[in-house]
N, C-alpha and C positions, 0 to 999 in steps of 0.2 A: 356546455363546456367553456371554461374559461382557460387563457393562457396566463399563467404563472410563472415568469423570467425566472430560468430558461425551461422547469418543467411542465409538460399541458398537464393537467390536472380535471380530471372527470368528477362531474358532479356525486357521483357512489363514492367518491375518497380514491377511485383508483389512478396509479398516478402518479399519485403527493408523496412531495418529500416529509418524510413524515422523523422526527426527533426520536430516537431509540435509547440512547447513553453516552455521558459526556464524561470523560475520564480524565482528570490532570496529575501528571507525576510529579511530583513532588520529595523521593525519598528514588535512590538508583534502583534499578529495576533491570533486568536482563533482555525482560521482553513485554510487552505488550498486548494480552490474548483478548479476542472478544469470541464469544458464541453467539451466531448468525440466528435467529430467531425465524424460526418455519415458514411463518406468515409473509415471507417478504421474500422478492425475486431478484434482487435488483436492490445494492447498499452504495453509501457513498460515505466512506471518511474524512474528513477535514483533521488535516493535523498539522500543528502550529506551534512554531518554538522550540524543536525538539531541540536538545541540547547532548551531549555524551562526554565521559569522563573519563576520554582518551580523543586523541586525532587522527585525521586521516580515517574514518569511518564510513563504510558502506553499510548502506540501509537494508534489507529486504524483510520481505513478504512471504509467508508459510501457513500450506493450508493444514485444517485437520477434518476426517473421517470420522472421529469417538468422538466429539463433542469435545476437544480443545485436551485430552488425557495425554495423547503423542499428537506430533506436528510431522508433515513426510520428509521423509530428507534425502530421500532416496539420489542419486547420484544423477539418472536423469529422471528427474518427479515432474521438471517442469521445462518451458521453454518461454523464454523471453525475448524482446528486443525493443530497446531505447533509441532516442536520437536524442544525443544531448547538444547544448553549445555552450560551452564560457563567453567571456568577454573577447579571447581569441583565437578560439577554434571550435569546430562542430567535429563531433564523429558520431554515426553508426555502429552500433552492438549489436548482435545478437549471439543467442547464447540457446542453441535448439533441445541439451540435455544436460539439465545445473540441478541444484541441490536446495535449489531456493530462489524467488524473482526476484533479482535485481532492483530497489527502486532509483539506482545510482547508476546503474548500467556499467558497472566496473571499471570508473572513471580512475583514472590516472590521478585524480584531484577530488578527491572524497571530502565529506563532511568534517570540517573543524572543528576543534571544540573553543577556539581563541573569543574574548568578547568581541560580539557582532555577528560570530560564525552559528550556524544552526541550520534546520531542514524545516522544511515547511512545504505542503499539499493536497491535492486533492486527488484518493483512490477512488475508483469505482470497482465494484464486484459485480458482476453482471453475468445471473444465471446458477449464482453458487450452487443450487439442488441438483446440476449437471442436467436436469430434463433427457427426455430422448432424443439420442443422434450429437448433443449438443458438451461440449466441454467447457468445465469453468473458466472464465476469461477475465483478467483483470485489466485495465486501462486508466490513465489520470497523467495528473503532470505534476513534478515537483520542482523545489527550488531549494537551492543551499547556498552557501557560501563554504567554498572549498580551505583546504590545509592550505593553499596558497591566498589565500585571501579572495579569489576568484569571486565574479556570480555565475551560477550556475542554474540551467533550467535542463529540465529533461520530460520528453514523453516516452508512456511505458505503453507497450502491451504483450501481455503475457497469459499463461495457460497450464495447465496440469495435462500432461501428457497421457492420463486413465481416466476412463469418463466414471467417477465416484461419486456417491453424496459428500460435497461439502460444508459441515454445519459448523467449522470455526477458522478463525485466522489469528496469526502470529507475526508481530511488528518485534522484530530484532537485529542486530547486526552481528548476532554469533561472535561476535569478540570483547567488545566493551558495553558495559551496561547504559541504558536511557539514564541520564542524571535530572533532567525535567522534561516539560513537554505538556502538552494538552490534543486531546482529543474528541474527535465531536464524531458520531456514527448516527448514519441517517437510515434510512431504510424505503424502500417505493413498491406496492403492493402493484 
């Protein structure tokens, strides 16, 4: 076994971060859907530049059950909580029964669309097939530049309150469309 900054990596391939699909928007889009590919326990998004064309934007995260047809939106589907900081202040969120995870944690100071403003991070999915005993969990940390011109960082971690197969996810903000963006989805068998 070798160590591979930061993931260990097993001589069988088990492990490795392994390149799945890499998607850049280009044209406004509502939302963002991937389907999680069976073969893998464990995903990591990289996403870079997001832009939207409106301000003041909160981000979140939706899982789906049919393979990406409906996303849940159910009222309490999921449960989250961030700790975010700007340049000056910190708060704690959480949110135990939403309609959707937060990846902004319901900041007072949401995502800009001004030049220089934009969203940028790294998700992790971790367990999507729900396994037994065990619920889908998401975790990662992002970064934006708020409507106030702020910088902003935030850690997430969050969950689906029913232990279900999850075989897709959905990057939207339910009010204004992605206007660009890029996306890198990785995958760890």
């Amino acid at each position: 076994m070798r160590i591979d900054n930061p993931i260990l990596v097993h001589p069988g391939g088990f492990g490795q971060l392994v390149p799945i699909r890499t998607f850049g928007v280009t044209t406004a889009v509502a939302s963002v859907d991937f389907t999680l590919p069976g073969e893998f326990n464990t995903f990591m998004f990289h996403v870079r530049d997001l832009r939207f064309d409106a301000d003041d934007v909160e981000v979140y995260l939706r899982v789906s059950f049919d393979g990406g047809a409906t996303f849940e939106t159910g009222a309490s589907a999921y449960g989250w909580y961030t700790f975010r900081m700007d340049t000056t202040t910190e708060a704690n969120v959480i949110d135990v029964g939403d309609s959707e995870i937060s990846l902004t944690g319901g900041s007072a100071d949401a995502v800009g669309n001004a030049p220089g403003e934009g969203f940028n991070g790294k998700i992790w999915l971790l367990n999507p097939p729900g396994g037994i005993g065990v619920r889908w969990l998401v975790g990662g940390q992002v970064s934006w530049t708020g409507a106030t011109g702020l910088a902003n960082l935030t850690s997430i971690a969050g969950r689906i309150t029913s232990q279900r197969n999850v075989n897709a996810i959905q990057f939207t903000t339910g009010l204004a469309n992605i206007a660009r963006g890029h996306f890198s989805m990785y995958g760890i068998r």
